[in-house]
C-alpha positions as CSV (number, residue, x, y, z in Angstrom):
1,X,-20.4,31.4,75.6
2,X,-19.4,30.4,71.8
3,X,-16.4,33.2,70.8
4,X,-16.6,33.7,67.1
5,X,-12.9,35.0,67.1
6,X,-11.3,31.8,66.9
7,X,-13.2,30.4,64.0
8,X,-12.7,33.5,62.2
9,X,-9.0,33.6,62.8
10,X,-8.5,30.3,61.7
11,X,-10.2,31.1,58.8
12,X,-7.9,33.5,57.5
13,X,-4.9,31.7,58.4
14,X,-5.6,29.2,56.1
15,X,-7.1,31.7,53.4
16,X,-3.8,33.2,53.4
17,X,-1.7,30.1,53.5
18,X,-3.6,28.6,50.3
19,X,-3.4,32.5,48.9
20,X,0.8,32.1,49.3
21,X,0.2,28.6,48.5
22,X,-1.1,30.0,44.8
23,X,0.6,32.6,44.3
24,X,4.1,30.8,44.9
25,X,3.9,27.5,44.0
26,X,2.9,27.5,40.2
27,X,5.5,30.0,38.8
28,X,4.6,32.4,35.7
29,X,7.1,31.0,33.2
30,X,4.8,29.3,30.2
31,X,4.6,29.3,26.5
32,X,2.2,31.9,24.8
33,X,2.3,32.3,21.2
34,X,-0.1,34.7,20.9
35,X,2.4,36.6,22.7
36,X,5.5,36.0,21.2
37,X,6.8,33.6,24.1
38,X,8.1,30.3,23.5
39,X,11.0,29.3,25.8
40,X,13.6,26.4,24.4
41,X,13.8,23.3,26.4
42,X,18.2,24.5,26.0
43,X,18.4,28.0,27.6
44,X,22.3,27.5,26.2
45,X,24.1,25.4,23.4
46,X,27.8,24.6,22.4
47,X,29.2,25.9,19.0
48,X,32.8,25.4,17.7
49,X,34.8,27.8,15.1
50,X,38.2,28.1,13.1
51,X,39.5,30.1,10.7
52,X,42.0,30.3,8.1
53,X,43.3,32.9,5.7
54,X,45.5,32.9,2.6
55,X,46.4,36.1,1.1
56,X,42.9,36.5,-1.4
57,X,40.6,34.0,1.0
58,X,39.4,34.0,4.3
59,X,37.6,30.6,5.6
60,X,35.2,30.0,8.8
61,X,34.4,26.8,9.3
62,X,31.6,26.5,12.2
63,X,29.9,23.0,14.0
64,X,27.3,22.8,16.4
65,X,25.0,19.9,17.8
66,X,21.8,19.6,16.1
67,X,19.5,16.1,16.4
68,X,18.0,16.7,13.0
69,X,19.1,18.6,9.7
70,X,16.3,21.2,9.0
71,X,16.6,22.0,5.1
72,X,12.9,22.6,4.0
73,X,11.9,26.2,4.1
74,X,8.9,27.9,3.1
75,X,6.5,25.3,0.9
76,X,3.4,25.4,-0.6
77,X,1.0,22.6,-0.4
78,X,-1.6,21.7,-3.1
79,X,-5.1,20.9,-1.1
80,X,-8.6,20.5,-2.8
81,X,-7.6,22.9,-5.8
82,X,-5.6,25.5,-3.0
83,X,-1.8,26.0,-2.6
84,X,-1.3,26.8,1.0
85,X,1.7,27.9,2.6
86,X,3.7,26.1,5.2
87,X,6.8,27.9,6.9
88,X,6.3,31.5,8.0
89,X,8.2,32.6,11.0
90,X,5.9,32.0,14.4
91,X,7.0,31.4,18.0
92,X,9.0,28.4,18.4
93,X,9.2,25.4,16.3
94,X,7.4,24.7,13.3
95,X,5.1,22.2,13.5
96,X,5.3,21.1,10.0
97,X,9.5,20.7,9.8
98,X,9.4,23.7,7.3
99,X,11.7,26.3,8.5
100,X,15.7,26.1,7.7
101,X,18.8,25.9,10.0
102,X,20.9,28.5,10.1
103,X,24.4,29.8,11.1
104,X,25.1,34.0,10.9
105,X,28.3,35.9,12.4
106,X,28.0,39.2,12.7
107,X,31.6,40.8,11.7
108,X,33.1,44.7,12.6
109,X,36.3,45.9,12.2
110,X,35.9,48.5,15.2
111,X,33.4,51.2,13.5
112,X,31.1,50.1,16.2
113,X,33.3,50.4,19.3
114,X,29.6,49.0,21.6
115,X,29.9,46.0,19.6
116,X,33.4,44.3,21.0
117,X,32.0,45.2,24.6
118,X,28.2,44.5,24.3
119,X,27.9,42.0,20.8
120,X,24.3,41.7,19.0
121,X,22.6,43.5,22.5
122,X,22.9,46.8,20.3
123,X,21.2,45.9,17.8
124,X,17.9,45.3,19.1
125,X,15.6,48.5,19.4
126,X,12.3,48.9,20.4
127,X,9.8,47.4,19.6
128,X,11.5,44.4,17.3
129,X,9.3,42.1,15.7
130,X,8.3,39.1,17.6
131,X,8.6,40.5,20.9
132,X,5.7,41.0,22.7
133,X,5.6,44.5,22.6
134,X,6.5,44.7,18.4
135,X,5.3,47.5,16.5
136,X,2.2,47.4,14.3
137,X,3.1,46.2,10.4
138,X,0.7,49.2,9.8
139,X,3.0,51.5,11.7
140,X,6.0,50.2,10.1
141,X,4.5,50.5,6.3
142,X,3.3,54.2,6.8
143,X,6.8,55.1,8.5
144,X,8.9,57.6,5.5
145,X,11.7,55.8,5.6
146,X,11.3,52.4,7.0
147,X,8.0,51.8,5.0
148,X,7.9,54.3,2.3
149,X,11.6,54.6,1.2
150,X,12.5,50.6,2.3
151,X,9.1,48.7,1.9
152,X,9.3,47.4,5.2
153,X,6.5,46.1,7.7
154,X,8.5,45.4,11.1
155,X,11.5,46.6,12.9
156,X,14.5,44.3,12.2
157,X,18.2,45.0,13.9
158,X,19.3,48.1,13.8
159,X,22.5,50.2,15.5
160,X,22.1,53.0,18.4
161,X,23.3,55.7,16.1
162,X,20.7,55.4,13.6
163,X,18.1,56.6,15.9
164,X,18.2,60.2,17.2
165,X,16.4,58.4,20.7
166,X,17.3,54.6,20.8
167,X,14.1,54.2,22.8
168,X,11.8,54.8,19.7
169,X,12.5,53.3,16.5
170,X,10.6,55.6,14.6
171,X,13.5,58.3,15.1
172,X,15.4,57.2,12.3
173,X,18.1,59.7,11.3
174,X,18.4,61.8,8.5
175,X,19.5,59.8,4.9
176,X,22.6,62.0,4.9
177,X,23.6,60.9,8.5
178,X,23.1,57.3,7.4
179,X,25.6,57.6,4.7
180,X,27.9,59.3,6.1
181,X,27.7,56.4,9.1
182,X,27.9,53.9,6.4
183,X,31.1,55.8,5.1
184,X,33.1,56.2,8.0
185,X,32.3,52.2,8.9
186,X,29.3,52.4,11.2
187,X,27.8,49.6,10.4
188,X,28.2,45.7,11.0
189,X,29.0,43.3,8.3
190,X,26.4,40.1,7.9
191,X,27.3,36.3,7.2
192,X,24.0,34.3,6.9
193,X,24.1,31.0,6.1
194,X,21.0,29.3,5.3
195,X,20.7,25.3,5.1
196,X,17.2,25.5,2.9
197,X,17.5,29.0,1.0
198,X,21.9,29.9,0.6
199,X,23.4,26.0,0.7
200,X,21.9,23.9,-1.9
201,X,23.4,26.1,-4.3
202,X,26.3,26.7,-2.5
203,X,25.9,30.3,-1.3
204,X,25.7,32.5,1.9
205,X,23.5,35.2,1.9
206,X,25.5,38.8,2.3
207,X,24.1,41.3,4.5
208,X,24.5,44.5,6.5
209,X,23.1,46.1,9.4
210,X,22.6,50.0,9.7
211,X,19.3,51.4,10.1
212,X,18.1,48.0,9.0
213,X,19.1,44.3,8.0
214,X,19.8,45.4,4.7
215,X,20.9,42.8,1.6
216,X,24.4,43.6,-0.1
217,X,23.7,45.4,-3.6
218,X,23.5,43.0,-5.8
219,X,21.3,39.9,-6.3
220,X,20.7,37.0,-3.3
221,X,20.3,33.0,-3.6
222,X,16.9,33.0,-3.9
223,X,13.7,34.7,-4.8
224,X,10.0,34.1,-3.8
225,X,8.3,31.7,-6.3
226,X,4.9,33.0,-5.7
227,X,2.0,34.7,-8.2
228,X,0.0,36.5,-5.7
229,X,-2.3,37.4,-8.4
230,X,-2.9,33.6,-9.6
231,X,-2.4,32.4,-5.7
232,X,-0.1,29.6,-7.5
233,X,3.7,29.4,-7.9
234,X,5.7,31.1,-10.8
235,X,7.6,27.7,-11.3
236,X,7.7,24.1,-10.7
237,X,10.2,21.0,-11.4
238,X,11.3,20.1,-14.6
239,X,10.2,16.5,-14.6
240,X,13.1,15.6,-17.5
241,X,15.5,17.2,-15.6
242,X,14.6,15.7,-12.1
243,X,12.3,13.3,-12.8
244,X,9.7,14.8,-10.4
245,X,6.9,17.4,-10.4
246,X,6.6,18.1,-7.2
247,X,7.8,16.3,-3.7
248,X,5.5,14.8,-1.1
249,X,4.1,16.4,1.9
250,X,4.3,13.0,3.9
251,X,8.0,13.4,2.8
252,X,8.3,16.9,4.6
253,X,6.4,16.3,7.7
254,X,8.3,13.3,8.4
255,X,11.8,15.1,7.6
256,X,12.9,12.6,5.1
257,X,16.6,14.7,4.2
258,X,18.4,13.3,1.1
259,X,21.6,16.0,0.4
260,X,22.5,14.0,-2.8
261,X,18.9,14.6,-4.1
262,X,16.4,16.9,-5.1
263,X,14.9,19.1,-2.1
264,X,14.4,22.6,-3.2
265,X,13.6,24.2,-6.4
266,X,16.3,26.0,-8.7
267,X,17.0,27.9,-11.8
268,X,18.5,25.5,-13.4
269,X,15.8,22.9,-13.3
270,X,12.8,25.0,-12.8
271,X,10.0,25.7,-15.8
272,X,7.0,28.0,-15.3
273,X,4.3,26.5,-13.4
274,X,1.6,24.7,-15.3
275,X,-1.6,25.2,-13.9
276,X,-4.0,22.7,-16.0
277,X,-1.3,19.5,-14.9
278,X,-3.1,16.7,-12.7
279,X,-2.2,17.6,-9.2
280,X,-2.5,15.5,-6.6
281,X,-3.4,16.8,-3.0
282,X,-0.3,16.5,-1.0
283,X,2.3,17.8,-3.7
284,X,4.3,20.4,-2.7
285,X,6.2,23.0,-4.7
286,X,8.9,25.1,-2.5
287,X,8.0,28.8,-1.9
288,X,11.5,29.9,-2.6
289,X,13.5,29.5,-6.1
290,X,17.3,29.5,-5.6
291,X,19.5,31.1,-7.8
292,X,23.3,32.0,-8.3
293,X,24.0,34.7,-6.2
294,X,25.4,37.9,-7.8
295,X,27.4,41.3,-7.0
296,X,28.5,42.1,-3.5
297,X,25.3,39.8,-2.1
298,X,27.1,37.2,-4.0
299,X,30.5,37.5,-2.2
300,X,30.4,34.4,0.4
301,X,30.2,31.0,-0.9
302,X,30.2,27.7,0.6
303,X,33.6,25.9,0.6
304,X,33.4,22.2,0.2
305,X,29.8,20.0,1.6
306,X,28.0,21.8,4.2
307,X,26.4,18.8,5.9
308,X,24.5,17.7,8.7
309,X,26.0,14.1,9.9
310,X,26.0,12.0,13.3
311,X,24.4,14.7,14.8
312,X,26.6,17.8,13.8
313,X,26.4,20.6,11.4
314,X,29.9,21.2,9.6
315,X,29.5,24.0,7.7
316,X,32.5,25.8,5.8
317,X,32.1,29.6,4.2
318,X,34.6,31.3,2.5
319,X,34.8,35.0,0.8
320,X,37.7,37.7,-0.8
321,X,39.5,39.0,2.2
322,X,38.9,42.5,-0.1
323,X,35.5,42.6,-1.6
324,X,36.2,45.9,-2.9
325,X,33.0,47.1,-1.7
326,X,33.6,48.8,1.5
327,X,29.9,50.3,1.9
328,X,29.2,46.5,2.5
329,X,32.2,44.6,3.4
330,X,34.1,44.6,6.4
331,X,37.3,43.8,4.7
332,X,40.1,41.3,6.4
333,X,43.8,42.9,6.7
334,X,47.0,41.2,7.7
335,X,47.5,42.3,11.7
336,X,43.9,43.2,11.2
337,X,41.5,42.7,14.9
338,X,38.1,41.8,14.5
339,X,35.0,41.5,16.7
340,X,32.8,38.5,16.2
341,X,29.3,37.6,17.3
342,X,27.7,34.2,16.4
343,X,24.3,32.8,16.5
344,X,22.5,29.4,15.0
345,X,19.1,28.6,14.3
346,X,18.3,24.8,14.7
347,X,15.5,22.8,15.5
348,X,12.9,24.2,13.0
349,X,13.0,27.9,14.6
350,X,13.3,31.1,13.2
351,X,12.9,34.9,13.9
352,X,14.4,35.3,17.2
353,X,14.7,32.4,18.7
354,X,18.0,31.7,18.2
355,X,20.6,31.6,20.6
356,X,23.5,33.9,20.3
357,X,27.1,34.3,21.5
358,X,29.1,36.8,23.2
359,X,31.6,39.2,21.3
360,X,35.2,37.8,20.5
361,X,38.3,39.5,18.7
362,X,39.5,37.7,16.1
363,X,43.4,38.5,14.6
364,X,45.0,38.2,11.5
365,X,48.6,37.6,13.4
366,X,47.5,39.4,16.2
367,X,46.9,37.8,19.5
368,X,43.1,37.6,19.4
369,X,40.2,35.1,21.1
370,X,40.1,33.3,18.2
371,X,43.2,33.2,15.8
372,X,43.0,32.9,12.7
373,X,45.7,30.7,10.9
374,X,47.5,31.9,7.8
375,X,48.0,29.3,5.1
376,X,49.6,28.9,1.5
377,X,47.4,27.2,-1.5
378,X,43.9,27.0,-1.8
379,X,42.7,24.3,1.0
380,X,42.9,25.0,4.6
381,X,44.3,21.8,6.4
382,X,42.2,22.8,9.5
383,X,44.7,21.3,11.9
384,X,44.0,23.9,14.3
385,X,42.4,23.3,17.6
386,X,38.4,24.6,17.6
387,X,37.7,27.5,19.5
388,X,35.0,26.5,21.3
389,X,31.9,28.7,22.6
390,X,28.7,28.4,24.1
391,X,25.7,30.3,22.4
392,X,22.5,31.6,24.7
393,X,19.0,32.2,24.4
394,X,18.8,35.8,24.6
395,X,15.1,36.2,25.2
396,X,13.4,39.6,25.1
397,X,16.1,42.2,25.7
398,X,16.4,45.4,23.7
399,X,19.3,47.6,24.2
400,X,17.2,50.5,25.4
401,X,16.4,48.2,28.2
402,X,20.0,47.3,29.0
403,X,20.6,51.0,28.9
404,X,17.4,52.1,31.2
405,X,17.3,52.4,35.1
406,X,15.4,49.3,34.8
407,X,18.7,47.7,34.2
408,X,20.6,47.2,37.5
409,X,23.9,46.8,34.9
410,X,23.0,50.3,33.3
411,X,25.6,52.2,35.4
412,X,28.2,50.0,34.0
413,X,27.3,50.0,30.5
414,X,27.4,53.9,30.5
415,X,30.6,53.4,32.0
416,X,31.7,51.3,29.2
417,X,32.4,48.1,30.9
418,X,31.8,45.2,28.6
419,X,29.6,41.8,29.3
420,X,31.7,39.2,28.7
421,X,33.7,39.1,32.5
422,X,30.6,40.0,34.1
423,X,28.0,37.4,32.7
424,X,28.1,34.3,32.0
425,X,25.8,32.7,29.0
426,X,23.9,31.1,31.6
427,X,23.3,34.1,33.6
428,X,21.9,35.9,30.4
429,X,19.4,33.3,29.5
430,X,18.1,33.2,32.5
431,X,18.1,37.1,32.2
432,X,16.2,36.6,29.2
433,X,13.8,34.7,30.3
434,X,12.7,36.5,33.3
435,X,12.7,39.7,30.9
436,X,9.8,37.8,28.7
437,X,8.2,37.6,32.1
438,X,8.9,41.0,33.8
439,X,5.3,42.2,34.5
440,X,3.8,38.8,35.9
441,X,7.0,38.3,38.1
442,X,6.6,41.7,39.9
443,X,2.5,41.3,40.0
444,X,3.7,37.3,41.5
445,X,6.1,39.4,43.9
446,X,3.5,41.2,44.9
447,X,0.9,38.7,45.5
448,X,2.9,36.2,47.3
449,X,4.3,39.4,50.2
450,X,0.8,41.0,50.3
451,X,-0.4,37.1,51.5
452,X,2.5,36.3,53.6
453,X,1.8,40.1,55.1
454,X,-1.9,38.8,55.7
455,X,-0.5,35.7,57.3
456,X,1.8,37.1,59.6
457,X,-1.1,39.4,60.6
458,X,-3.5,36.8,61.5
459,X,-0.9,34.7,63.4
460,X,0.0,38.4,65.4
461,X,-3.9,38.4,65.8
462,X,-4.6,35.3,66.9
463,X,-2.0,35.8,69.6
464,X,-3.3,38.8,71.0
465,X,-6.4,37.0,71.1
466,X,-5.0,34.1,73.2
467,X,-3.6,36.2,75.7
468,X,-5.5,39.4,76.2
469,X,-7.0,39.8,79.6
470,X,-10.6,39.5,78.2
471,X,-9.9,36.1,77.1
472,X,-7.8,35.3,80.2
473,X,-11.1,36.4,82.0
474,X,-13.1,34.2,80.1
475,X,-11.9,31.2,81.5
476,X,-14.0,29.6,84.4
């Protein structure tokens, strides 16, 4: 007599060995811009820092490994009679080679004691643009502080304290609790480097993070050459000072980088844009118009050439050890400690992916991570060794995660223990990554023991089968 059991058994065995078979063997980890994921083919990177003080100037001098100089930021493309835009932030790398390489430190002088144990961490809140989860522009914009009182669209970094619950962004604290923060040193000072907007003219953007990523008062290295009314640009090349009108999209896709000529657009040879002039699909005018930087946003300048050669980025900043301006400066004293966090932009990315770099103290003739070496004249010699560091991919992690039961590491953060001896930068990319991934890990989790459960059931089955007395008795 034909048993059916056998046939049927069989048949889920293998239904749930191809079930574990698909649910195990493909892995969840992919690209998906229209979520905010891209993950680098580098999870990690190597950068290398010295500085030297003399008693007005304080000099960093940074290098990192880069296979291409990115310099062009933000252009605008003449097509058929349009200028279209090339260079806004997206997930990953842009397409087009027209997003800028970057270098920013992030600088406190102990008015944010989580800072030396826990680096940049703390300064992603909720909801950050470009993760997944970001909040709405049209959130941001109707916000009273954030949109109203700043003009802001997205949530940038930001420190713990500024929000009465660090898990919602839109707590920001009252404007007299900012200042007072701001007065007492709660906040963290800003270096930013850019190679296409800052370094053509010699300048480093001058920051500050609070409530926000706010600009130093004064006046930045560049402004947006853009007349939204017209949808044309404000200004173009002087051809008798340059000898161009424009430069060439072929030029720009193919990342043609000349530092001795002309690759961005300045005051100083810039006229207002001519709209009747002959142009020619495929010029392109830069979206950005640098300028000398002024006031405290026009502290940090660039000390010497910052190139890209051989494959390296050698990039010297220098600034007043005492701005004078303490609401944006963190100033640099002799015995003075520091805490420094680093992170570069290379390879045509912007936004957030970046990869970043554990805290480290810094003395002024103080025993320090990175020592800074005191010299008379004008020029350091650099004759130091390099301190030398290793930057990570930091993913999607928010500091309301970090602090969360979600975070097996909570408990020790609330205890105060810092990251550094407990994490290497390997460790916390792979951290990242898995965070960009948290819900379709635990739903792969879940598939792959709910099939092996149905496997081992069917084998336990099909056993029971085999050698019950009803089959035994079966048998002729």
């Amino acid at each position: 007599m034909h048993d059916w059991r056998i046939p049927t058994i069989l048949g889920g065995l293998v239904l749930a060995m191809g079930l574990a078979w698909i649910t195990q063997g493909t892995g969840v980890i992919h690209n998906d811009p229209e979520r905010n994921i891209y993950i680098p083919g580098q999870l990690t990177m190597p950068l290398q820092v010295k500085v030297a003080y003399n008693p007005e100037q304080i000099f960093f001098r940074y290098r990192w490994p880069a296979d291409q100089a990115y310099v062009y930021h933000d252009m605008l493309r003449f097509a058929d009679g349009e200028w279209i835009r090339h260079g806004n932030s997206r997930a990953g790398p842009d397409p087009d080679n027209t997003y800028e390489d970057r270098v920013t430190m992030l600088v406190d002088d102990g008015g944010v004691p989580e800072f030396a144990r826990y680096g940049g961490y703390i300064t992603v809140g909720a909801n950050a643009r470009f993760f997944t989860d970001s909040a709405t522009p049209a959130d941001v914009t109707a916000h009273p502080h954030l949109g109203k009182t700043l003009g802001q669209s997205d949530v940038r970094k930001h420190l713990p304290d500024t929000r009465q619950d660090i898990s919602d962004w839109r707590t920001v604290v009252d404007a007299d609790a900012l200042q007072a923060q701001r007065e007492v040193g709660y906040f963290l000072d800003l270096w930013h480097w850019r190679a296409g907007r800052s370094n053509p003219v010699g300048m480093s953007d001058d920051q500050w993070i609070g409530e926000h990523r706010h600009g130093d008062a004064g006046q930045g290295p560049y402004t947006t050459n853009w007349d939204s009314d017209a949808k044309q640009p404000l200004w173009m090349f002087d051809p008798e000072a340059t000898g161009i009108h424009a430069l060439r999209w072929e030029d720009i896709q193919a990342n043609r980088v000349d530092f001795d000529a002309i690759y961005y657009l300045a005051e100083t040879f810039a006229i207002p844009f001519d709209a009747t002039r002959n142009w020619q699909n495929g010029d392109v005018i830069p979206r950005r118009l640098l300028r000398e930087g002024a006031g405290s946003r026009g502290d940090i300048r660039v000390h010497g050439d910052a190139r890209w050669r051989d494959g390296y980025w050698d990039v010297t900043l220098v600034r007043s050890r005492d701005t004078g301006k303490p609401l944006d400066d963190k100033m640099f004293r002799d015995q003075g400690s520091y805490t420094l966090g680093f992170a570069v932009h290379r390879n045509a990315t912007g936004s957030r992916w970046h990869y970043v770099s554990h805290p480290y103290s810094l003395g002024l003739g103080r025993d320090a991570d990175i020592q800074a070496v005191a010299f008379e004249g004008s020029e350091p010699d650099w004759s130091q060794a390099w301190f030398e560091t290793t930057l990570f991919y930091p993913g999607q992690v928010n500091w309301p995660l970090l602090i969360s039961r979600a975070h097996a590491g909570s408990a020790d953060i609330a205890e105060g223990k810092p990251v550094h001896p407990r994490h290497s930068e390997e460790q916390l990319a792979h951290y990242g990554v898995e965070m960009e991934f948290n819900e379709a890990i635990i739903r792969q989790w879940w598939l792959t023991l709910a099939a092996g459960l149905f496997l081992l059931a069917g084998v336990l089955v099909g056993l029971w089968f085999s050698f019950s007395p009803t089959r035994q008795g079966d048998r002729p």
